[in-house]
MARMIKE-632673 format. One record per residue (C-alpha): x, y, z; residue in one letter. Coordinates in pm, whole numbers, plus 50000, padded with zeros to 5 digits. Layout:
BEGIN
XYZA;...
***
This chain:
BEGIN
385693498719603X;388733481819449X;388673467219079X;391453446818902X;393563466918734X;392873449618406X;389423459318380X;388823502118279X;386303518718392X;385593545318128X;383193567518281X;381273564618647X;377973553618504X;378753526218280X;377683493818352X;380353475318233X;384213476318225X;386613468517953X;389113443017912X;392713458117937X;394303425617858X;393423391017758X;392163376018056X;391243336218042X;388663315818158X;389613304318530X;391063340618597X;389463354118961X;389003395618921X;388003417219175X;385093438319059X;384253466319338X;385193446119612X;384213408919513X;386033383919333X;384323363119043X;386033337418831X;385483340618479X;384453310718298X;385143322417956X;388133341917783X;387623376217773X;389303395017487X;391493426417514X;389243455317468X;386113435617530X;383343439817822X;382803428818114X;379383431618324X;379983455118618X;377633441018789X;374483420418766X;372143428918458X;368473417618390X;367533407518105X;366413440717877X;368163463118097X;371033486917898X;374363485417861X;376173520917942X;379853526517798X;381313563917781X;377953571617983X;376183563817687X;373283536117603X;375123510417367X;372183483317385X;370443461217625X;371203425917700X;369163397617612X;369133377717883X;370033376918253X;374123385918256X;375683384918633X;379073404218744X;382013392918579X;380293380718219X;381483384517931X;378963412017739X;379093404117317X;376783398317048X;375853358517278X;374243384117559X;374083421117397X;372413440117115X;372263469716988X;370273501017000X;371243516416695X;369503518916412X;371533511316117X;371393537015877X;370943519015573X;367763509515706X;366533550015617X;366243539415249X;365733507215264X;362563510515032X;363993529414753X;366183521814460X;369023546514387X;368763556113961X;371863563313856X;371853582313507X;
***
Protein backbone atom coordinates (compact mmCIF):
# COMPACT_ATOMS: atom_id res chain seq x y z
CA UNK A 1 0.00 0.00 0.00
CA UNK A 2 1.13 3.55 -0.77
CA UNK A 3 2.66 5.92 2.04
CA UNK A 4 3.63 9.66 1.69
CA UNK A 5 6.84 10.01 0.76
CA UNK A 6 7.68 12.06 3.82
CA UNK A 7 7.15 9.45 6.23
CA UNK A 8 10.31 6.33 6.24
CA UNK A 9 9.63 3.26 6.91
CA UNK A 10 12.81 1.86 8.47
CA UNK A 11 12.27 -1.71 8.65
CA UNK A 12 8.90 -3.93 7.73
CA UNK A 13 7.89 -4.51 11.32
CA UNK A 14 7.95 -1.25 12.88
CA UNK A 15 5.01 0.24 13.99
CA UNK A 16 5.65 3.57 13.31
CA UNK A 17 7.25 5.76 10.55
CA UNK A 18 9.51 8.70 10.78
CA UNK A 19 9.13 12.15 9.88
CA UNK A 20 11.31 13.04 6.76
CA UNK A 21 10.38 16.62 6.93
CA UNK A 22 8.52 19.01 9.08
CA UNK A 23 5.09 18.30 8.42
CA UNK A 24 2.30 20.73 10.17
CA UNK A 25 -0.75 20.32 11.78
CA UNK A 26 -3.62 20.37 8.97
CA UNK A 27 -1.21 18.30 6.59
CA UNK A 28 -3.41 15.08 5.05
CA UNK A 29 -0.69 11.92 4.61
CA UNK A 30 -1.40 8.84 3.14
CA UNK A 31 -0.41 6.04 5.46
CA UNK A 32 -0.82 2.50 3.57
CA UNK A 33 -3.59 3.53 1.61
CA UNK A 34 -5.65 6.04 3.89
CA UNK A 35 -5.33 9.58 4.37
CA UNK A 36 -5.37 11.16 8.00
CA UNK A 37 -4.91 14.80 8.78
CA UNK A 38 -2.56 15.51 11.38
CA UNK A 39 -3.64 17.76 14.04
CA UNK A 40 -0.34 18.53 15.46
CA UNK A 41 3.21 19.46 13.95
CA UNK A 42 5.25 16.69 13.52
CA UNK A 43 9.01 17.31 13.70
CA UNK A 44 11.66 16.18 11.16
CA UNK A 45 12.94 12.93 12.36
CA UNK A 46 10.07 12.34 14.70
CA UNK A 47 7.31 9.38 14.70
CA UNK A 48 4.45 8.82 13.47
CA UNK A 49 1.90 5.88 14.51
CA UNK A 50 1.65 3.44 11.58
CA UNK A 51 -1.29 2.51 12.52
CA UNK A 52 -3.66 2.28 15.44
CA UNK A 53 -1.94 1.41 18.92
CA UNK A 54 -3.62 0.37 22.28
CA UNK A 55 -2.71 1.59 25.06
CA UNK A 56 0.49 -0.67 26.51
CA UNK A 57 1.11 -2.09 23.27
CA UNK A 58 5.05 -1.45 21.90
CA UNK A 59 6.49 0.71 19.78
CA UNK A 60 8.89 -1.13 17.07
CA UNK A 61 11.63 1.10 15.21
CA UNK A 62 14.67 -0.73 13.34
CA UNK A 63 12.51 -3.97 14.25
CA UNK A 64 13.32 -3.35 17.64
CA UNK A 65 11.03 -2.69 20.96
CA UNK A 66 11.68 1.10 21.81
CA UNK A 67 8.71 1.32 24.48
CA UNK A 68 5.03 1.07 24.73
CA UNK A 69 2.59 3.82 24.58
CA UNK A 70 0.60 5.03 27.32
CA UNK A 71 -2.49 5.50 26.08
CA UNK A 72 -4.69 4.74 23.06
CA UNK A 73 -2.56 6.43 19.86
CA UNK A 74 -4.56 6.05 16.33
CA UNK A 75 -2.77 6.19 12.69
CA UNK A 76 -1.25 9.31 11.92
CA UNK A 77 -0.27 10.52 15.80
CA UNK A 78 2.37 11.96 16.71
CA UNK A 79 4.42 9.19 19.09
CA UNK A 80 6.81 11.36 21.92
CA UNK A 81 7.35 11.42 25.47
CA UNK A 82 2.93 12.96 25.64
CA UNK A 83 2.05 9.15 24.34
CA UNK A 84 5.42 6.94 24.59
CA UNK A 85 7.88 5.59 27.15
CA UNK A 86 10.55 3.80 27.34
CA UNK A 87 11.68 0.31 27.91
CA UNK A 88 15.08 0.85 28.80
CA UNK A 89 16.47 0.68 31.83
CA UNK A 90 18.75 3.47 32.47
CA UNK A 91 21.94 2.37 33.48
CA UNK A 92 22.66 4.53 36.23
CA UNK A 93 19.94 2.90 37.89
CA UNK A 94 22.63 -0.45 38.34
CA UNK A 95 24.32 1.48 41.20
CA UNK A 96 21.99 3.49 42.27
CA UNK A 97 22.53 2.26 45.98
CA UNK A 98 26.15 2.70 46.28
CA UNK A 99 28.48 5.59 46.79
CA UNK A 100 31.62 5.68 44.61
CA UNK A 101 34.99 6.37 47.32
CA UNK A 102 37.34 8.00 45.58
CA UNK A 103 40.88 7.87 47.38
Amino acid sequence: MPTDPRLILLSPADNCLIAAARLDAGTQLDIEGECVTLTQTIELGHKVARHELANGEKVLRYGAVIGHVTQPVRRGAHLHTHNLESDYLPTYTHDAGHQFVHH
